[in-house]
Every structure is written in structure tokens, then in C-alpha cells.
Residue, then its C-alpha position, 0 to 999 in steps of 0.5 A: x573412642x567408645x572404649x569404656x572401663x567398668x567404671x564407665x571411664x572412657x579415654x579421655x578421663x583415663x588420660x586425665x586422670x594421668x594428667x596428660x595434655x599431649x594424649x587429651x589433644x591426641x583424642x579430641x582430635x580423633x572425636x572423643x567427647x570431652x564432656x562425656x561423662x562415667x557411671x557417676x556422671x562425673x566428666x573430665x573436669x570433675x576428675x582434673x578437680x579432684x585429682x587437683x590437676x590445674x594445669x589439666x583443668x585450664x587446658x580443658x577449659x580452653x578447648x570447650x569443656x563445660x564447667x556447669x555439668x552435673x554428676x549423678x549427685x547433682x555436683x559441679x566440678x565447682x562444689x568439689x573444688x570448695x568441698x576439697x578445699x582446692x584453691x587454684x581449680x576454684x579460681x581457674x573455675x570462678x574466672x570461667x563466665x559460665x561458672x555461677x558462684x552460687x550454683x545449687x548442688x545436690x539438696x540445694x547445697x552451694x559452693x559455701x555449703x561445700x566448703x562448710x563440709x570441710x572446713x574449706x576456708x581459703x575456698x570460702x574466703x575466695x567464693x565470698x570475694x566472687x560475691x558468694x551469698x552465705x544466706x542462702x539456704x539449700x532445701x531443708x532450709x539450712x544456711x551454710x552457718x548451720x552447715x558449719x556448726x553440724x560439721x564442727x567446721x570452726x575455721x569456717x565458722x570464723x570467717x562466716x562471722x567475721x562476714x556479717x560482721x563487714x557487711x552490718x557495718x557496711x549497712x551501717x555506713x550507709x545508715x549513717x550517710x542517710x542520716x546526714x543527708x537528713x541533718x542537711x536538709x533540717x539546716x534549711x528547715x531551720x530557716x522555716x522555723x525561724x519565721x515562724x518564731x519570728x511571727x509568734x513574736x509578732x503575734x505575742x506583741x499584737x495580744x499584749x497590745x489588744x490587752x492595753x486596749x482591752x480588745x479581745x484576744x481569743x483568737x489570737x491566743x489560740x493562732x499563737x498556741x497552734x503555731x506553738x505546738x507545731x514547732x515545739x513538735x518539730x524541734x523536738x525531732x531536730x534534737x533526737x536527729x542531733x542526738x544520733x548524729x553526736x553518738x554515731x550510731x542508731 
């Protein structure tokens, strides 16, 4: 089972790389390591992902393979699966609950930014419906966009917009419902200004009968002008909320 090539390739990677199930099963029975890995640091699942072999790749995941091992280049068998655009290992990988969708390669680079290498853009749109987050950037502080746009990957690039596009408009949704929220609670405010509008006119009465009497009104002009401004102040924010609500939007 220690038999290795020049490339440092034991058994088991020679039998996937034939795509047979049959003499996988035959070595692991007799201890050969299915996570062993070449000169590269590549395992048997990075070579089922690059050589596209799914059936392979399921197979080595159901007896133990791990899906999280690095090569020498710090790469997943996740980032070569986005990198290569090959939708059916992606998926067999992402169902794995060990996977992260996000996963940092070499310099920090994730699934996304591998797809944005090759203008992966069925890969892409498959990571962004595992949740993948396109605004991380890897260790020289370039975002996938960048990567996309350094790479001339315009399928890609496409797809990253129309993404921040759906999720601004999913903020604003969530905008707008808090505003509503807000124009429910001024209806029960409204009765508040109410009595107050309804003491001012109290008050107007009282001033014009102390002036018939000729009694001082000082003090209650300057009550009525304080409880005036308050309101103006308040109904002035009432009409700029009405005025969001009406246009539909900030």
C-alpha cells in the first residue's frame, strides 16, 4: 500500500484517476489511505474533481473521505470544482456538512473567487444559493468583483451585479416595512396631537375672554405658543413620513 510513482501518486489516486470504484473498495480494505495525499498535496478527492469523475467523488465521500483537506497551494477539492466550473462535484461537495461555502484557499481566495478565475458562472450561481458571500475579499483585499474584472470574466461579472442588485432590493423591503410600522404607530400619536389641538383651542378662548375683562394674558399667550410650536414640529415630521410612504421609496 506504500507503492508511490514519481509524482508521489499512491494506489488509490491511480485507481481514481481510472475511475474504478471496484479497485478503490479493493485497497481500502487492504489499509491503503484514502486521504493520502501526492508531491502536490492533492488526495483522491482532488483528483475525482479535476478529472470531473461524480460518481467517484460520491463514492469517496461516503466511506470517509474528507472534503476539507488542502493541497500544497492551500486549495480545496471545493475551490478546484468552482475554478473548473464543474457543477455536479460542486454540488455533491456543498451537501457535504463539513464543506464551508466560503472556505479560504491560497491568498485567501474562496469558492467565488475561483469561479471569477474562469468565468465559472453556473458554479457561481450555485455557491450564491449556498449562501456564498461575494463581499469577502482574500489577503490583498480583492473582492471576487475585482477578480472578475482582472480576468475579463464577464458571465460572471453579470451575475455578481445582478446579486447586489437582489439583495439592495431585499434591504430595501426591509426599509420599507420599518417604515410602515412607523406610519402605524404615528395613527395613535395623532390622537395625542389631537388633544392638544383641542387644549390650544381652550386656551385661544380663555385669552380672548381675559381680553374682553381686560385681565393679563402674558402667560397664557406664551403656554399657547410653546404647545404651538411643539406640534407645528411634530406634524411636520408626520408629512415627511407621508411623503416617503406616497413615493415608495428613501
Amino acid at each position: 500500500m506504500s507503492h508511490r510513482d514519481k509524482r508521489g501518486r499512491s494506489l488509490i489516486h491511480l485507481a481514481v484517476l481510472k475511475g474504478n470504484i471496484n479497485i478503490i473498495n479493493l485497497l481500502i480494505s487492504r489499509g491503503a489511505n484514502i486521504n493520502g495525499a501526492d508531491e502536490k498535496g492533492l488526495t483522491a478527492l482532488h483528483l475525482a474533481v479535476k478529472k470531473g469523475l461524480v460518481d467517484v467523488l460520491k463514492h469517496l465521500l461516503s466511506i470517509g473521505a474528507d472534503p476539507e483537506n488542502c493541497c500544497n497551494r492551500k486549495y480545496k477539492p471545493i475551490h478546484t470544482a468552482a475554478e473548473m466550473n464543474d457543477v455536479s462535484c460542486l454540488a455533491e461537495l456543498l451537501k457535504h456538512p463539513s464543506v464551508d461555502v466560503n472556505a479560504e484557499g491560497e491568498q485567501g481566495c474562496t469558492p467565488v473567487h475561483h469561479c471569477c478565475f474562469r468565468d465559472s458562472a453556473n458554479c457561481l450561481t450555485l455557491l450564491l444559493k449556498f449562501g456564498a458571500n461575494i463581499y469577502k475579499a482574500d489577503h490583498v483585499g480583492s473582492y471576487p468583483i475585482h477578480r472578475a474584472v482582472t480576468y475579463l470574466a464577464e458571465n460572471c461579472l453579470k451575475i455578481l451585479f445582478d446579486h447586489e442588485l437582489s439583495q439592495f432590493h431585499e434591504r430595501s423591503c426591509q426599509f420599507r416595512n420599518i417604515t410602515r410600522f412607523a406610519i402605524s404607530d404615528e395613527v395613535e400619536a395623532t390622537k395625542h396631537k389631537a388633544a392638544k389641538m383641542d387644549r390650544i383651542t381652550r386656551a385661544l378662548v380663555g385669552l380672548e375672554v381675559c381680553y374682553r375683562e381686560g385681565k393679563s394674558v402674558a402667560n397664557g399667550t406664551l403656554s399657547v405658543e410653546e404647545d404651538s410650536a411643539k406640534i407645528v414640529e411634530e406634524m411636520g415630521n408626520k408629512a415627511l413620513v407621508n411623503l416617503i410612504d406616497s413615493e415608495g421609496e428613501i
